[in-house]
C-alpha positions in Angstrom: 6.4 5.3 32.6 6.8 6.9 29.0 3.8 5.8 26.5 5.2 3.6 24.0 4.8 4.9 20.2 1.7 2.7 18.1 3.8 1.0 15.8 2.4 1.9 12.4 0.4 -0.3 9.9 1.6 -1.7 7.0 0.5 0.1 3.7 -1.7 -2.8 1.9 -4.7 -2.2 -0.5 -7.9 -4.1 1.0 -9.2 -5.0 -2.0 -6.7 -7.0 -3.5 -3.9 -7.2 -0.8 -0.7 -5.7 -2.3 1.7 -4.7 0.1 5.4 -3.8 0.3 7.9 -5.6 -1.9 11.6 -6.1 -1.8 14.2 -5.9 -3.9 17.7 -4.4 -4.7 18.9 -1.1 -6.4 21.1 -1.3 -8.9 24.1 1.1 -9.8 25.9 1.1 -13.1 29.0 -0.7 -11.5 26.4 -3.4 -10.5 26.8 -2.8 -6.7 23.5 -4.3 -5.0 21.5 -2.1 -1.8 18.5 -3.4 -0.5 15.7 -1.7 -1.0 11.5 -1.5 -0.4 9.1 -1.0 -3.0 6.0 0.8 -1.5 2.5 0.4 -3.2 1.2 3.5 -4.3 -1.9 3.8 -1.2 -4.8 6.1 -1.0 -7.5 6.1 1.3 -10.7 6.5 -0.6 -14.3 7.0 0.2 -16.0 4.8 -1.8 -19.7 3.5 -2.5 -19.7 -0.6 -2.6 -23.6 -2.5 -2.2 -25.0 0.7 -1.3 -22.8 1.6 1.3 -20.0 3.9 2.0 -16.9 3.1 3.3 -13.2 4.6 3.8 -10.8 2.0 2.1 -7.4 1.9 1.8 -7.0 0.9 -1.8 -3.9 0.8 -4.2 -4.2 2.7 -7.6 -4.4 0.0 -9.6 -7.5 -1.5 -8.4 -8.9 2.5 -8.0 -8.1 2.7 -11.4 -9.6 -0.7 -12.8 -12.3 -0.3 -11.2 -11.5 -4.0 -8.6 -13.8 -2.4 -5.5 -17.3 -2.7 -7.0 
């Protein structure tokens, strides 16, 4: 029996829960393709209360400052 492949997690901040988005590109003649906007994702050690965990936090709230 072949091992099945882990499907993968979606990439979501755990701070403030952003996660893929959809949407269409756009070409000059107007003609519409689907498409995903991914969150920009980064796994981070960081310091919160005193303790330190791994997070997986977007850049927005890395850069705010969202996690403390």
């Amino acid at each position: 029996m072949p091992l099945r492949k882990e499907v993968p997690r979606v990439a979501s901040c755990e701070i403030c829960g952003k996660s893929k988005a959809f949407g269409h590109h756009v070409s000059h003649a107007n003609n519409r393709v689907k498409r995903v906007f991914m969150p920009n994702i980064q796994r981070k050690r960081l310091t919160i209360g005193g303790r330190t965990r791994r997070l997986y936090i977007c850049t927005r709230c890395l850069r705010t400052g969202n996690f403390r």
